[in-house]
C-alpha positions in Angstrom: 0.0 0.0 0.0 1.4 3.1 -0.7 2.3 6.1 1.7 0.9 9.1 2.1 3.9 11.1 3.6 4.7 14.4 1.3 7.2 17.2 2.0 5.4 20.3 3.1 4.4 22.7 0.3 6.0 25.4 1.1 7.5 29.0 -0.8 11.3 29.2 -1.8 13.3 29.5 1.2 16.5 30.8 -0.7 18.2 33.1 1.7 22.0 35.0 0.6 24.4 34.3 3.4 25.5 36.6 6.1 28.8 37.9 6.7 30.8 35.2 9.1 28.4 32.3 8.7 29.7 28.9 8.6 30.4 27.8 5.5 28.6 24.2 6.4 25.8 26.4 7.1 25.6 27.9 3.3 26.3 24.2 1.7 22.8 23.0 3.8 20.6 26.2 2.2 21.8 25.0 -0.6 20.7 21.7 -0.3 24.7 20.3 -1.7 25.7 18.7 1.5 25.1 14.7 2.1 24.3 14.0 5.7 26.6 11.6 7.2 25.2 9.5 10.1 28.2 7.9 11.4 26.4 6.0 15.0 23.3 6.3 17.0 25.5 6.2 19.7 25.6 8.9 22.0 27.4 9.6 26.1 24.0 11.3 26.9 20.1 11.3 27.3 19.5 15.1 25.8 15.2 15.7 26.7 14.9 17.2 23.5 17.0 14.7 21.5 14.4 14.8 18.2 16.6 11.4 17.1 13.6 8.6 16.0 13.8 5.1 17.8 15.1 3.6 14.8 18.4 5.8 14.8 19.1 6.1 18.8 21.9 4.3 19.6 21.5 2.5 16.5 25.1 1.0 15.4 24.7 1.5 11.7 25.7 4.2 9.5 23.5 6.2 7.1 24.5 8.9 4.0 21.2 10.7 3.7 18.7 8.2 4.1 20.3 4.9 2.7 21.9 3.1 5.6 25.3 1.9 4.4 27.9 -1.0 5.3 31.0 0.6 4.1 32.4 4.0 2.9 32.0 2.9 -0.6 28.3 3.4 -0.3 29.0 6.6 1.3 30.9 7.9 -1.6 28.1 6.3 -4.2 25.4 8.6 -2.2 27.6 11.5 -2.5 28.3 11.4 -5.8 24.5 10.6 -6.9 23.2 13.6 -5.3 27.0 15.7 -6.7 27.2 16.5 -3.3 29.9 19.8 -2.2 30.3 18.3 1.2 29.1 16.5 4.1 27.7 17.0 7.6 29.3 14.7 9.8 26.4 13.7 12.7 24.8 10.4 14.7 24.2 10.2 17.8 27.9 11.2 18.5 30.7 10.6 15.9 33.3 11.2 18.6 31.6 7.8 20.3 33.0 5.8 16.8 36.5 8.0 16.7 38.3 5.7 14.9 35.8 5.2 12.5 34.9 8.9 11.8 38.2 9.5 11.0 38.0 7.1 8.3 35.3 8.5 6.6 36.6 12.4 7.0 39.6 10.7 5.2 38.1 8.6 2.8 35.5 11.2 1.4 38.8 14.0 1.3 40.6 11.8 -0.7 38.0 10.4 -3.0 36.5 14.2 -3.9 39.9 16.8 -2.8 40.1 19.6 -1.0 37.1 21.8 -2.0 34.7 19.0 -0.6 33.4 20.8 2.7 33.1 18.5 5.8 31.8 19.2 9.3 31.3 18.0 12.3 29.2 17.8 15.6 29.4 16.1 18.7 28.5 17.2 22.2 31.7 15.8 24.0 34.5 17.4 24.9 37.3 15.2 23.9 40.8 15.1 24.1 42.5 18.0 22.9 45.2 16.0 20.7 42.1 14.6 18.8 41.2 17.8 17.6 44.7 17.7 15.7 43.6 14.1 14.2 40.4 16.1 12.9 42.0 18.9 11.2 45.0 16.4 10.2 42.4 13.7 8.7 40.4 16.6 6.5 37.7 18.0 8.7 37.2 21.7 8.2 34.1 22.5 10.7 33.4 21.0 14.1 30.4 22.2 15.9 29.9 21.6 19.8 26.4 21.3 21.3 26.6 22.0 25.2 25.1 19.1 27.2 23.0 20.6 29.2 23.3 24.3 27.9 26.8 24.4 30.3 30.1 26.3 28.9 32.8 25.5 31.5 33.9 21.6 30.6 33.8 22.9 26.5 36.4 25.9 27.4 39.6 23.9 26.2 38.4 21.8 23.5 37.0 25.0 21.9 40.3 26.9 22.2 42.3 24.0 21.2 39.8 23.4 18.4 40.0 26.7 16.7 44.0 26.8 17.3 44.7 24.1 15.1 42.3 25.9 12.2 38.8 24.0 12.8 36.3 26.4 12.1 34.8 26.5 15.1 31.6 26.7 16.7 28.4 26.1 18.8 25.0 24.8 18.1 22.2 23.9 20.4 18.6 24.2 20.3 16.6 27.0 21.9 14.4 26.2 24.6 11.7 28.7 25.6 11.7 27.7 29.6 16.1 29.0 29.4 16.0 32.5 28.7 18.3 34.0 31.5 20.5 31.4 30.5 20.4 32.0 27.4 21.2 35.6 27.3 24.3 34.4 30.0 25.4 32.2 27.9 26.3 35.0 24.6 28.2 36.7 26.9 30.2 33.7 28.5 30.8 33.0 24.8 33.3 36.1 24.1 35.9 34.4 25.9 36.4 31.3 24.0 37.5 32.2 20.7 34.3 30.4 18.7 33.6 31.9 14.9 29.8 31.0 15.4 27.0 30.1 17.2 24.0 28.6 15.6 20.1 28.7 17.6 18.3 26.1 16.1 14.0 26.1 17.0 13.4 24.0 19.3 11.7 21.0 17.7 9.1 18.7 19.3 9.4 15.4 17.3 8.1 11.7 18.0 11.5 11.1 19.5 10.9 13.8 22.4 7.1 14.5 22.5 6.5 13.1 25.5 9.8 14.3 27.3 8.3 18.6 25.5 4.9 17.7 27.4 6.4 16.9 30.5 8.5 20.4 30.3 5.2 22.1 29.6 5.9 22.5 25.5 3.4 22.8 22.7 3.6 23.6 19.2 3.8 26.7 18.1 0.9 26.3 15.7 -0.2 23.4 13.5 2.3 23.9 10.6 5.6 23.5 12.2 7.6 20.9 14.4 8.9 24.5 16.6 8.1 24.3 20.2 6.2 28.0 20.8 7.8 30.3 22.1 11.5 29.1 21.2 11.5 31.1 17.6 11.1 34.3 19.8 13.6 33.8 22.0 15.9 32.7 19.0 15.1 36.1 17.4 15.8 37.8 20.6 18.9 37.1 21.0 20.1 36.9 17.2 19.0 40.8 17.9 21.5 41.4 20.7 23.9 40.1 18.7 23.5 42.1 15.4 23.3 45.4 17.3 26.2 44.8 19.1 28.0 43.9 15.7 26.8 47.2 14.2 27.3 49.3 17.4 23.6 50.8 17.8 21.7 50.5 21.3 20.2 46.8 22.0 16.2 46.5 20.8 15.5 45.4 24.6 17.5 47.7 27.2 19.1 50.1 24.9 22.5 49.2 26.0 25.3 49.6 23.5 27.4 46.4 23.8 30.9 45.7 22.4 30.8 43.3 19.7 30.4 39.1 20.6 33.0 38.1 18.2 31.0 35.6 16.6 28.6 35.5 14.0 24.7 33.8 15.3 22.9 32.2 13.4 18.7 31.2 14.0 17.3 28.3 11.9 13.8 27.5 12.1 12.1 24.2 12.3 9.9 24.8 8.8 13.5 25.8 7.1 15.5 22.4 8.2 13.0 20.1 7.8 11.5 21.1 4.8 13.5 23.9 3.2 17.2 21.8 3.3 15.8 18.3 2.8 13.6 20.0 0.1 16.7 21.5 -1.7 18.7 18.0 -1.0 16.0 16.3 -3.0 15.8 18.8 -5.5 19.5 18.2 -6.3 19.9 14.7 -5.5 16.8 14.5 -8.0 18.5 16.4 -11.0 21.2 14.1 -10.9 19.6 10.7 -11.0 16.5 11.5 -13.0 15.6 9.3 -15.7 14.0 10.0 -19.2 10.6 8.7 -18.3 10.2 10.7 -14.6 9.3 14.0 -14.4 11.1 15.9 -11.2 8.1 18.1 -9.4 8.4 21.5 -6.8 8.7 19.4 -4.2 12.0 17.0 -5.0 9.7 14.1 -5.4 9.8 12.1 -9.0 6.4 11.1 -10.8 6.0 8.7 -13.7 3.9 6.1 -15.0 3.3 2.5 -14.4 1.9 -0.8 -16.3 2.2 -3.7 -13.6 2.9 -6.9 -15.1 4.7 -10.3 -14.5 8.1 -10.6 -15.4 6.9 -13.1 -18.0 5.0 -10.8 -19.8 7.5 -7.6 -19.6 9.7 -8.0 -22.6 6.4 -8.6 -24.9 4.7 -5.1 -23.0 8.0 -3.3 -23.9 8.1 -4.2 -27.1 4.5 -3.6 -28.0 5.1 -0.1 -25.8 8.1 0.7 -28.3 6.0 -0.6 -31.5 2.7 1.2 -31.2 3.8 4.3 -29.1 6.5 5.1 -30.8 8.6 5.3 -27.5 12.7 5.2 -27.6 13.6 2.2 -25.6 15.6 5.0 -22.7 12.2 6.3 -22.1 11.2 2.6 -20.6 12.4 1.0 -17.1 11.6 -2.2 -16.5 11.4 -2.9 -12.7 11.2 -6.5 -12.0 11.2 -5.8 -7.7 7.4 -4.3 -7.9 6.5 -6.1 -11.0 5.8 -3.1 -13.1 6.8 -1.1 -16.7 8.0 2.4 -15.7 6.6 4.8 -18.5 6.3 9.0 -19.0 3.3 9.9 -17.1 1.8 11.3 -19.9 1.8 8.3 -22.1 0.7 6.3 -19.2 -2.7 8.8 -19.2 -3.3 8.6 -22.9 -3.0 5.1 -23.2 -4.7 3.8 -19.7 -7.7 2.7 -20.7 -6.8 0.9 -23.8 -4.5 -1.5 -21.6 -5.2 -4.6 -20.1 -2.8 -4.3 -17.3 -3.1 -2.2 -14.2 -2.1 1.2 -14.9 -0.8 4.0 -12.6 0.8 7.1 -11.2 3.6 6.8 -9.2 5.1 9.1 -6.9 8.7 8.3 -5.3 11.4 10.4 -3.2 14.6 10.4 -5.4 16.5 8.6 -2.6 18.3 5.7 -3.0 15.4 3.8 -1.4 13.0 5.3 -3.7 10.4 5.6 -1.2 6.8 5.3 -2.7 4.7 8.2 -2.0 1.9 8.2 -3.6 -0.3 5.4 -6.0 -3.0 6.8 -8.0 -5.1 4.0 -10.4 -5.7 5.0 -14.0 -7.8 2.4 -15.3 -10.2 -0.2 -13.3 -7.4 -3.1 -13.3 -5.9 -4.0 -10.4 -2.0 -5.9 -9.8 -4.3 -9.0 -8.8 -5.4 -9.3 -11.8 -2.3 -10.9 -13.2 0.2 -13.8 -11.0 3.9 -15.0 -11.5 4.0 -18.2 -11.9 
């Protein structure tokens, strides 16, 4: 049966960088960086962890959404979306060092130095493995602060920014921290980061129950954001920009030396639906076939004539014959038992067909996820059985 699940129809999100923002941060608007999912595996039990219980502490390793067994897959995924870089996450890649640091290596090597790769992980590690990072290819690391507390990070984030990691902060903004949120930009001039980045506090499956218990609803019916957390975000993204431009802060009036750092706010709607829009989009233009058409919303669309395996080289021919059709407009796909056609011709010649007839709707992943099954003729796939 198919599913019902769509990306949210939304306007363009495109947004022009700001001066000082992470350059990870640009390749995600732009939808050109592969997500990298080294290990469910993480030291901590974060509340607001938005992880689903198929990737917490899960031991395997994902490149977008395909879970892979080796960096050979990795570098397949990357290369059929033409990804410019890669977002190192899990979990916690710091839990699997030793494994991370293959795959920084592996996908410098296989695509050179303009391939952008960064990090996160909420542990502060060893300071000598911040030299492995940089020395293995990583150009980004990004810290989150378990629970929202500076003083054990201190080190790692000098250390990590001495040996030329671009370096940073990101954590998500809860509604219920607001003193300590406003603390915390100012505890940040004294460690050197390049950036901090407020991500909307997002209640997901993974955490709903944990948001209830803190009091959390949504902020309305559209979005994932936990109210009250995208007004904080702008809040302080405020304090921050008039302190960069040296005009009296929008709340007290105070005129406050500059942070050093550039902040960043990215809302629930934009990384759920904006980015993995974009990613589609691309990872779509490069993989699209002659006979699907790529819509708005990164999904592919074509049309289908189910039949037996048997019968599928007599339904291509005929299809080539009488059509008129090039045989590179034509997929056969033997897993779900069907003749993948141009939507188009698949409308105009429905009903003359004795074979089930439809349109198909997929994600351009490399799982192909079906999303959506319309019938174009009264046929059904039980009307025909391998033998």
């Amino acid at each position: 049966m198919a599913m019902e699940i769509r990306l949210p129809n939304i306007p363009d999100l495109h947004e022009l960088p700001e001066v000082g923002e992470a350059e990870g941060c640009i390749q995600c608007m732009q939808g050109s960086k592969m997500v990298l999912f080294i290990t469910g595996k993480c030291h901590w039990a974060c509340d607001y962890c938005p992880l689903s219980d198929t990737r917490r502490e899960s031991p395997h390793m994902y490149a977008n959404e395909r879970q892979c067994s080796n960096f050979d897959e990795v570098i397949e995924e990357a290369k059929a979306m033409n990804a410019t870089g890669a977002g190192i996450t899990g979990g916690d890649p710091i839990m699997d060092f030793e494994h991370t640091l293959e795959g920084i290596r592996r996908l410098r090597n296989e695509f050179g130095l303009g391939f952008h790769l960064h990090m996160y992980t909420s542990i502060a590690f060893r300071p000598e493995w911040a030299e492995k990072l940089k020395e293995a290819g990583l150009d980004e690391i990004r810290f989150h602060l378990l629970d929202f507390k500076l003083e054990p990070y201190f080190e790692v984030l000098r250390i990590s920014s001495e040996v030329g990691l671009f370096t940073g902060v990101e954590i998500p903004c809860p509604p219920d921290m607001e003193a300590e949120m406003f603390q915390l930009l100012e505890d940040l001039r004294e460690t050197g980061i390049h950036f901090l980045n407020l991500n909307e506090l997002e209640i997901t499956l993974g955490n709903q129950e944990n948001m209830e218990v803190r009091g959390f609803n949504l902020s309305n019916g559209i979005t994932a954001g936990a109210a009250g957390s995208s007004e904080l975000a702008t809040r302080l993204k405020n304090r921050v920009r008039a302190a960069e431009t040296g005009i009296p802060d929008p709340e007290d009036g105070e005129i406050r030396s500059s942070y050093g750092y550039h902040l960043k706010y990215c809302t629930s709607v934009y990384k759920d639906a904006g980015q993995l829009r974009r990613r589609f989009l691309r990872r779509g233009e490069a993989t699209l076939c002659p006979h699907e058409t790529l819509t708005e919303d990164g999904t592919l669309l074509f049309g289908a004539i189910f039949c037996s395996s048997e019968d599928a080289p007599e339904h291509i021919n005929e299809i080539m014959d009488v059509c008129d059709l090039p045989r590179t407009f034509i997929h056969h796909d033997e897993k779900n038992k069907r003749i993948e056609i141009p939507l188009m011709l698949a409308e105009d010649i429905a009903e003359d067909v004795d074979s089930p007839v439809a349109l198909v709707e997929v994600h351009p992943t490399h799982e192909r996820m079906e999303m959506t099954l319309v019938w174009l003729n009264n046929h059904r796939p039980d009307d025909f059985h391998e033998d």
